[in-house]
C-alpha positions in Angstrom: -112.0 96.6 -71.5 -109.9 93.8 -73.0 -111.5 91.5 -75.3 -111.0 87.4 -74.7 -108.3 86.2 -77.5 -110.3 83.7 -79.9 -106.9 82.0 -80.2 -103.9 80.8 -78.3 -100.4 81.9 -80.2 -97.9 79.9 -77.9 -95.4 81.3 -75.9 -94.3 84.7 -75.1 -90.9 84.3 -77.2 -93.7 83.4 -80.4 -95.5 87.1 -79.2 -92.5 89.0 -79.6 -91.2 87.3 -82.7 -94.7 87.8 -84.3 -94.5 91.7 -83.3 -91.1 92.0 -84.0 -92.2 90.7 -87.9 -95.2 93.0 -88.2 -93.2 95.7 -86.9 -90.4 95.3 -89.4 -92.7 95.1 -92.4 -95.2 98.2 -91.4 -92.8 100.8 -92.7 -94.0 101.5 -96.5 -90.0 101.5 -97.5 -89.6 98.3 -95.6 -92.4 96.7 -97.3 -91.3 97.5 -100.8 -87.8 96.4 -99.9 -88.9 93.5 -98.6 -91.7 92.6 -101.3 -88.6 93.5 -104.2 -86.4 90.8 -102.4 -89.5 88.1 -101.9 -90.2 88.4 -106.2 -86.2 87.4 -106.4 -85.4 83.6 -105.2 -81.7 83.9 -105.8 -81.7 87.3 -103.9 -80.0 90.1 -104.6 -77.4 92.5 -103.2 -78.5 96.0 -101.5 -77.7 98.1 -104.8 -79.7 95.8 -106.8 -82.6 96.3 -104.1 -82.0 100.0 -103.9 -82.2 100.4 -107.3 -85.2 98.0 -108.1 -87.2 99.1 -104.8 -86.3 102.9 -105.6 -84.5 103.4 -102.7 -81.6 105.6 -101.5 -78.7 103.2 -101.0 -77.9 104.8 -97.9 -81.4 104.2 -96.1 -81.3 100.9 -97.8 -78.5 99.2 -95.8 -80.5 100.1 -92.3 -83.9 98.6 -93.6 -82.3 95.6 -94.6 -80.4 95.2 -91.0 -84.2 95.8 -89.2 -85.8 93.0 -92.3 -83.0 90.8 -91.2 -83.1 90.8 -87.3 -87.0 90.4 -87.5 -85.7 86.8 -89.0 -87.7 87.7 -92.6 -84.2 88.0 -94.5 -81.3 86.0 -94.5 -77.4 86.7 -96.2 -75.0 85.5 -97.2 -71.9 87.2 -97.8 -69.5 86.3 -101.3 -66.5 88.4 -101.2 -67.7 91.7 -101.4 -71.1 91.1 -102.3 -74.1 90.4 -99.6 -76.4 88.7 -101.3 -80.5 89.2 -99.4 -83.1 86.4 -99.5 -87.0 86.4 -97.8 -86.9 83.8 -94.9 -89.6 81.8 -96.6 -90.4 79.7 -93.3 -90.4 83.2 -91.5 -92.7 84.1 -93.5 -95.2 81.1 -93.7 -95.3 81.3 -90.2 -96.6 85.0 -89.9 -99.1 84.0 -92.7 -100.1 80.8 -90.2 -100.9 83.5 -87.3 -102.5 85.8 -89.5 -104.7 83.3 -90.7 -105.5 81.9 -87.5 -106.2 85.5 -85.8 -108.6 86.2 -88.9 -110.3 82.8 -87.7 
């Protein structure tokens, strides 16, 4: 049996940006990544997130790409150098729903 929602979340495009988040972040490698990148404000490149997360470089690069399309990251590219920052809005915005679902 489905249970009424206590809440209404908005559209269907909010849904799958909300699931596409949560899904992003529930991978423990995923999190770390992302929680290195979210204690750096200036960001940092994937070998400085590899190395400080304690992850292979090589597995690094596709966790990054997921954190990024879920809208949590965002890049910017300096000559050779990609340089990862934590969405902060993105984020906030997860944290609204969450609190709102927790009532």
């Amino acid at each position: 049996m489905r249970m009424p929602c206590a809440f209404a979340i908005g559209s269907r495009m909010e849904k799958m940006e909300i699931t596409q988040r949560l899904s992003a972040l529930a991978q423990p490698t995923r999190l770390d990544i992302f929680l290195t990148i979210a204690k750096h404000d200036a960001g940092l490149s994937a070998t400085q997130i590899a190395e400080e997360a304690g992850a292979l470089r090589t597995n690094t690069s596709v966790h990054l790409t997921v954190l990024r399309n879920a809208g949590l990251l965002t890049s910017t590219k300096s000559g050779r150098t990609v340089t990862y920052k934590v969405e902060r809005e993105a984020v906030r915005s997860l944290a609204r729903f969450l609190s709102r679902a927790a009532g």
